[in-house]
C-alpha positions as CSV (number, residue, x, y, z in Angstrom):
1,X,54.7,110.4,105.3
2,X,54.5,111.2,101.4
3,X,54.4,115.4,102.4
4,X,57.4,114.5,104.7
5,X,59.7,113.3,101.6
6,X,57.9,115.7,99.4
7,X,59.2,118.4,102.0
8,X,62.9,117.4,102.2
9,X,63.0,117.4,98.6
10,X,61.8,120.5,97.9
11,X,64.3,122.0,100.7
12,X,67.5,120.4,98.4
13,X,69.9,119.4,101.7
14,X,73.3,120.7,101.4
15,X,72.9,121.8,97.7
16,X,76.0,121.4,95.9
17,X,78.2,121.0,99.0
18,X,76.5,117.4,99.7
19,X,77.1,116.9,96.0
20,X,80.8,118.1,95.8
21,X,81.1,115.7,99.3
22,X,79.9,112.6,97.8
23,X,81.8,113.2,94.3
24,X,84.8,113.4,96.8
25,X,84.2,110.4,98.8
26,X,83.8,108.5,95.5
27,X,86.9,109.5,94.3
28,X,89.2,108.8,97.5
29,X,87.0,105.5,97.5
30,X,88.3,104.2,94.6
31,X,91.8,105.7,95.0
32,X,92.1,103.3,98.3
33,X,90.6,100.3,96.9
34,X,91.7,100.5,93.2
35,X,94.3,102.6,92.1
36,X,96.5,102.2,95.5
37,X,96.6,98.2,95.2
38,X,97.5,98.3,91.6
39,X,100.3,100.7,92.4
40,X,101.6,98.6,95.5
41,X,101.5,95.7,93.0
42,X,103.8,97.2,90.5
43,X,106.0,98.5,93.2
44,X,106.4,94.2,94.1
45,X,106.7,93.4,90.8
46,X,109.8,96.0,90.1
47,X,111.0,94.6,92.4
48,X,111.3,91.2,92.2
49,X,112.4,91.4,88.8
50,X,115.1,94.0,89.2
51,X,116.3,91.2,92.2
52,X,115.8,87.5,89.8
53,X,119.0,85.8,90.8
54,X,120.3,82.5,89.6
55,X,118.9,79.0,90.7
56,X,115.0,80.6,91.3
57,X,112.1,79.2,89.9
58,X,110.2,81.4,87.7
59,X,107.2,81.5,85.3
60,X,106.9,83.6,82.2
61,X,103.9,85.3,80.9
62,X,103.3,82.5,78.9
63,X,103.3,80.1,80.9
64,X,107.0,78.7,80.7
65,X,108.3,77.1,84.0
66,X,112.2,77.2,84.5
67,X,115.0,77.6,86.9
68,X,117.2,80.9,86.4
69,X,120.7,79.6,84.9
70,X,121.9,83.2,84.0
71,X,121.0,86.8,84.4
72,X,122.9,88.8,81.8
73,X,121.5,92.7,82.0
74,X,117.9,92.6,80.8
75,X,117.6,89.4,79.6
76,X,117.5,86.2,81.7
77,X,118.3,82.7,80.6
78,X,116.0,80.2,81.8
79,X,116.8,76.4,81.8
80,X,113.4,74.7,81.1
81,X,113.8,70.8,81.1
82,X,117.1,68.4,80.3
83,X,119.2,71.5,79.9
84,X,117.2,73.2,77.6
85,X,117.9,76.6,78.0
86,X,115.8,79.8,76.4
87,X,116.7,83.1,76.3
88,X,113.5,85.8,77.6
89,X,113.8,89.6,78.9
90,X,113.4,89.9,82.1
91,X,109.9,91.7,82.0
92,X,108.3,88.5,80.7
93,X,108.7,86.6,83.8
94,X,106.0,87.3,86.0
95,X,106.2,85.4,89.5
96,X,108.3,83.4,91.4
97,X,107.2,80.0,91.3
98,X,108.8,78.6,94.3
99,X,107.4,81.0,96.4
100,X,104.0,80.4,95.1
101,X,104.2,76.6,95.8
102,X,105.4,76.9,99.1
103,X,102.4,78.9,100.8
């Protein structure tokens, strides 16, 4: 058993065609399961923030809950409680809350 492992090591496989392979298959390994979600994420993201209308429920980046009351180019004004309203841009507002309660 032990001169059988000794053998194959001393033969080397593939040589550095089995080591370009597995470099290879680690890189399109973590291209589908890292870099491709984060992409796909940002891609939903530009989206929904390029498409915030009036009267959707939103939360900030820092934690602020409010309903839309008006978009006005890159900032959005958000109407939090009692019709206090705040002023934010519209890349601080990270999801849209009424959709995440609803699932």
């Amino acid at each position: 058993m032990i001169s059988t492992v000794l053998a194959q090591a001393a033969a080397g496989g593939s040589g550095i065609l089995g080591q370009v392979f597995l470099f290879g298959s680690i890189i399109l390994i973590m291209y589908f399961f890292m870099i491709r979600p984060q992409q796909k994420k940002q891609k939903e993201t530009k989206k929904f923030i390029d498409e915030i209308k009036k009267g959707e429920d939103v939360v900030t980046i820092g934690g602020l809950h409010g309903k839309v009351s008006a978009v006005e180019g890159d900032t959005v004004i958000l109407e939090l409680d009692r019709g206090f309203k705040v002023k934010v841009e519209k890349s601080a507002i990270s999801l849209d809350f009424s959709k995440k309660t609803n699932k």
